[in-house]
C-alpha positions as YAML, in Angstrom:
chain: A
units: angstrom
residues:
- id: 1
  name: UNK
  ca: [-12.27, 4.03, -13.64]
- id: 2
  name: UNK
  ca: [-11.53, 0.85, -11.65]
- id: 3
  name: UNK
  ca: [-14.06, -0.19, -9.15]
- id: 4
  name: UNK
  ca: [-13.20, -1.40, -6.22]
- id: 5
  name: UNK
  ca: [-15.95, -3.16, -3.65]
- id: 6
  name: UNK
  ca: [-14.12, -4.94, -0.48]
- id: 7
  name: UNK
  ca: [-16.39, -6.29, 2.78]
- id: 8
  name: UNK
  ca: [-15.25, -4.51, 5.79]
- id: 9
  name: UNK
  ca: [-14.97, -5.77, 9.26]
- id: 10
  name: UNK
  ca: [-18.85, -5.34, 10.23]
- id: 11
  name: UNK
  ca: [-19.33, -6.84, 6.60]
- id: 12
  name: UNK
  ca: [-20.92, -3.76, 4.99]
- id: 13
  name: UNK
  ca: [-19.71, -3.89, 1.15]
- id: 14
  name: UNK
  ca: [-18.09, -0.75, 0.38]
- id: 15
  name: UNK
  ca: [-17.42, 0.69, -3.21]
- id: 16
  name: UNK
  ca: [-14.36, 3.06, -3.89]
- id: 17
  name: UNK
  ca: [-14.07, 4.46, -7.19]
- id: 18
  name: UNK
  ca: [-10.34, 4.06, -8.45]
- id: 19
  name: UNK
  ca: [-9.51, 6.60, -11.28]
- id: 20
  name: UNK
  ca: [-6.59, 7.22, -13.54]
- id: 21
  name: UNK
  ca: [-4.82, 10.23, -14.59]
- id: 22
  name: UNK
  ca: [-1.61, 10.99, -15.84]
- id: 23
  name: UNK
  ca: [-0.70, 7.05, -15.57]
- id: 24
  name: UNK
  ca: [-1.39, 7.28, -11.39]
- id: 25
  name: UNK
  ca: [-4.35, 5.96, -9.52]
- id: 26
  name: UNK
  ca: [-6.37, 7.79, -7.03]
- id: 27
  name: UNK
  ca: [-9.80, 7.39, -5.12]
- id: 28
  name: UNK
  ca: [-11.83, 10.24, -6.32]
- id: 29
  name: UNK
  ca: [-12.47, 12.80, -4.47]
- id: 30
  name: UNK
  ca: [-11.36, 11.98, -1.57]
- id: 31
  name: UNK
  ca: [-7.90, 11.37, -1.77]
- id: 32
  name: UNK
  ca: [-4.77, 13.67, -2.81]
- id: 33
  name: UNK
  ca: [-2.84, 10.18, -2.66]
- id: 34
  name: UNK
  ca: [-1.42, 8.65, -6.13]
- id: 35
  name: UNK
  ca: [-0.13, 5.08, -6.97]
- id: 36
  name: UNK
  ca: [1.53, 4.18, -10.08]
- id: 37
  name: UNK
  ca: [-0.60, 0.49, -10.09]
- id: 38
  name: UNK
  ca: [-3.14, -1.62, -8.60]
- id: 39
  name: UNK
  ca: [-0.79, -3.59, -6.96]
- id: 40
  name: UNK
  ca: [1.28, -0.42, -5.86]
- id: 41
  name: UNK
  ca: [-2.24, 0.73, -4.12]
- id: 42
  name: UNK
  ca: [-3.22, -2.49, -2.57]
- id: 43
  name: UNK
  ca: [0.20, -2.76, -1.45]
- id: 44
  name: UNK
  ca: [-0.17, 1.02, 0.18]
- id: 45
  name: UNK
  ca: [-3.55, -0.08, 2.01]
- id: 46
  name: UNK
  ca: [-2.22, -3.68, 3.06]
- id: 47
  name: UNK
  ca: [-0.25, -1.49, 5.60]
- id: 48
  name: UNK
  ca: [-2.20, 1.63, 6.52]
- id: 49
  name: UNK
  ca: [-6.27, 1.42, 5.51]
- id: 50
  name: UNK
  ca: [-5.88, 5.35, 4.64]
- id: 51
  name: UNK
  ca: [-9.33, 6.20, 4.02]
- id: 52
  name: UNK
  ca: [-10.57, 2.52, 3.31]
- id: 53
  name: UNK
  ca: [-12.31, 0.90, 6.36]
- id: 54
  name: UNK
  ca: [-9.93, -1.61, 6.98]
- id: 55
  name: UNK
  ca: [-6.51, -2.98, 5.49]
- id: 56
  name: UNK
  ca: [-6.50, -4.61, 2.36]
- id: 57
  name: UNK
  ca: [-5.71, -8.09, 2.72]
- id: 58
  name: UNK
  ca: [-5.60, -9.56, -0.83]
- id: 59
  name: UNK
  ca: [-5.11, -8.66, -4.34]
- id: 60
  name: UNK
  ca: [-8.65, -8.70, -6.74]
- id: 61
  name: UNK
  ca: [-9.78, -11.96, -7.66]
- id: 62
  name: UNK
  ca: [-9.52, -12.09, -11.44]
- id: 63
  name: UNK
  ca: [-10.79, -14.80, -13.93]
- id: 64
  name: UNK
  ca: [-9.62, -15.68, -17.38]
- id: 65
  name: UNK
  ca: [-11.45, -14.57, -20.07]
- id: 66
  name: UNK
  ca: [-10.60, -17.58, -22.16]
- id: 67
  name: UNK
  ca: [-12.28, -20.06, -19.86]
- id: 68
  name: UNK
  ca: [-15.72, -21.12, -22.05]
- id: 69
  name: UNK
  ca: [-17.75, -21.49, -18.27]
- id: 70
  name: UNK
  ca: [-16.53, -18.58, -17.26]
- id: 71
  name: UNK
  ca: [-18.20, -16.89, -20.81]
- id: 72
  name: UNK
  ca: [-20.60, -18.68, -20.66]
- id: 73
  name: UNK
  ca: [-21.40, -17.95, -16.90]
- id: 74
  name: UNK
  ca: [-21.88, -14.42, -18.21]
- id: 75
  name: UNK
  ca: [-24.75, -14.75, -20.44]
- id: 76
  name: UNK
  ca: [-28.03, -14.44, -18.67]
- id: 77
  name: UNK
  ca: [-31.98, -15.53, -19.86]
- id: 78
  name: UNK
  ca: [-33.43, -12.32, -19.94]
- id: 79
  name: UNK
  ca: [-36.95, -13.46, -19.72]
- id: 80
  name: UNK
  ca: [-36.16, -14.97, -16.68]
- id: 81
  name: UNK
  ca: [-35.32, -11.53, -15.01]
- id: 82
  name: UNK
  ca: [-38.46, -9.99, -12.95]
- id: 83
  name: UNK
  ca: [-38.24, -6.43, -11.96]
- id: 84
  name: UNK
  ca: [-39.51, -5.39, -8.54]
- id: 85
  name: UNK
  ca: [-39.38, -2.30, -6.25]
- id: 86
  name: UNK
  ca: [-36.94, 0.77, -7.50]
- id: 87
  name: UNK
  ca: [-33.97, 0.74, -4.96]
- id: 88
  name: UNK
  ca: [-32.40, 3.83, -6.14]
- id: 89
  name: UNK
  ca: [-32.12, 6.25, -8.63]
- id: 90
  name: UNK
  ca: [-28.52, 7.74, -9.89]
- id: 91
  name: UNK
  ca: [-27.51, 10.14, -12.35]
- id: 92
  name: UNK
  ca: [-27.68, 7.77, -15.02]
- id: 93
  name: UNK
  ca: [-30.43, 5.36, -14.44]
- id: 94
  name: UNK
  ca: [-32.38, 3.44, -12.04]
- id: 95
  name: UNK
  ca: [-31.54, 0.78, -9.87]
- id: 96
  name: UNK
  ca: [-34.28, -2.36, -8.80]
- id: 97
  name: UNK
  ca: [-34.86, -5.01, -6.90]
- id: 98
  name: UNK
  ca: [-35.44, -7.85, -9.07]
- id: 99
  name: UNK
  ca: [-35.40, -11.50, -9.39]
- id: 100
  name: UNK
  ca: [-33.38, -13.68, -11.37]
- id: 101
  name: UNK
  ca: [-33.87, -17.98, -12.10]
- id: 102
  name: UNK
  ca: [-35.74, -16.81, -8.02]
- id: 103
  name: UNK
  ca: [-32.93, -15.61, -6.54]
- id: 104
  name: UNK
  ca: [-32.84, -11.69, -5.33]
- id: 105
  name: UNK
  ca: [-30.96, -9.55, -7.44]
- id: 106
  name: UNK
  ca: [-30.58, -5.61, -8.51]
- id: 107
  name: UNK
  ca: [-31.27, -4.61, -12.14]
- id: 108
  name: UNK
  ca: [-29.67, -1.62, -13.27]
- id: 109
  name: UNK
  ca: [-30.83, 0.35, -15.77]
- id: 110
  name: UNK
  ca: [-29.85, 3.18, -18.04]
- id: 111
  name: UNK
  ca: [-32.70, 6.20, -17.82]
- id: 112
  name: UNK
  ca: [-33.97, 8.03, -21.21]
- id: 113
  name: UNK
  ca: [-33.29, 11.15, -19.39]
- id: 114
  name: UNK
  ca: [-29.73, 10.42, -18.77]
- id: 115
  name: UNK
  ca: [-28.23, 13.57, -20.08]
- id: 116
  name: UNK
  ca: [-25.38, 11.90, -22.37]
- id: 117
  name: UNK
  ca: [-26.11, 10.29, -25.60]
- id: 118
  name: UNK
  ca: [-27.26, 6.98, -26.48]
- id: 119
  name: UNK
  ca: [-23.85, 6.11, -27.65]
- id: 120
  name: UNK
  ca: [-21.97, 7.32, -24.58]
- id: 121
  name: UNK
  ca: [-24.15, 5.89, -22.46]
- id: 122
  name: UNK
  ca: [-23.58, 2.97, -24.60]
- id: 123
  name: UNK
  ca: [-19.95, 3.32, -24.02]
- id: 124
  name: UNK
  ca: [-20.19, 3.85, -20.30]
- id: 125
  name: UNK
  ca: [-22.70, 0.32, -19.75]
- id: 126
  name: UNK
  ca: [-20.05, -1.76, -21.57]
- id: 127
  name: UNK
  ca: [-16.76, 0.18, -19.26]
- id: 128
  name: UNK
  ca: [-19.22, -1.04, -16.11]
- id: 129
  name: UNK
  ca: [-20.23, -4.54, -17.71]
- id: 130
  name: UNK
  ca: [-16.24, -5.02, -18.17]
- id: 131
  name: UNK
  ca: [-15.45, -3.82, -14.57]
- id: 132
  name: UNK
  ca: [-18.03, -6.26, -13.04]
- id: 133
  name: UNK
  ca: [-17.07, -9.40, -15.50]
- id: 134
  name: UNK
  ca: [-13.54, -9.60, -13.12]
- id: 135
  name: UNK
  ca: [-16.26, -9.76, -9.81]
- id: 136
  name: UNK
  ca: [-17.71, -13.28, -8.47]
- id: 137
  name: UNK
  ca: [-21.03, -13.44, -6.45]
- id: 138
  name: UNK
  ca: [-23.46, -14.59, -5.70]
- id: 139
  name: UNK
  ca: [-26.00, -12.00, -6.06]
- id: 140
  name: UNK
  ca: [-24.28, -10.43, -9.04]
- id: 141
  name: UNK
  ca: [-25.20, -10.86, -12.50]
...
């Protein structure tokens, strides 16, 4: 899946699962719309929100993975991450507050009682870790 996070107009961030099936995108499960690309969909939502909260009013801000800072940017000093308060627990693991170099962050982590195996669980950290290397902020590592 692709995810998709977007600040709407009361600047609540809002996350919208994009999935693809038969070579069309769709937001899961809420919409029987399909789009045959990214682009096609943000193009879609530039006009009409749909079920979005507001329009769509650029593409996704990617960064080249050839660029050494941007690598480089991406590897973090562990022992410098301090884990806090649980925010949330999911399915597969359990979300905290944490610090990182000071600054607030979330941690998220994979439970032992997720019910798939090590290796797809594995498999689904690095799909995530991939998704979030194309998103910049702040409070995201």
């Amino acid at each position: 899946p692709y995810d998709l996070s977007l600040i709407d107009p009361q600047l609540k961030i809002r996350h919208f699962l994009l999935y693809k099936t038969n070579e069309k995108l769709f937001i899961k499960p809420y919409s029987n719309e399909f789009y045959s690309s990214i682009q096609d969909f943000v193009r879609e939502h530039r006009v009409n929100p749909g079920l979005l909260p507001c329009p769509l009013l650029e593409y996704p801000i990617r960064f080249p993975s050839s660029s050494n800072d941007f690598i480089s940017s991406l590897i973090i000093e562990t022992n410098q991450l301090i884990r806090q308060e649980i925010l949330g627990r999911g399915h597969f693991g359990i979300v905290y507050k944490g610090l990182y170099k000071n600054n607030p962050v979330a941690i998220k982590t994979y439970s032992s009682s997720c019910p798939l195996s090590s290796e797809e669980c594995q498999i689904n950290m690095l799909n995530e870790a991939r998704i979030m290397m194309c998103l910049k902020h702040l409070y995201l590592i």
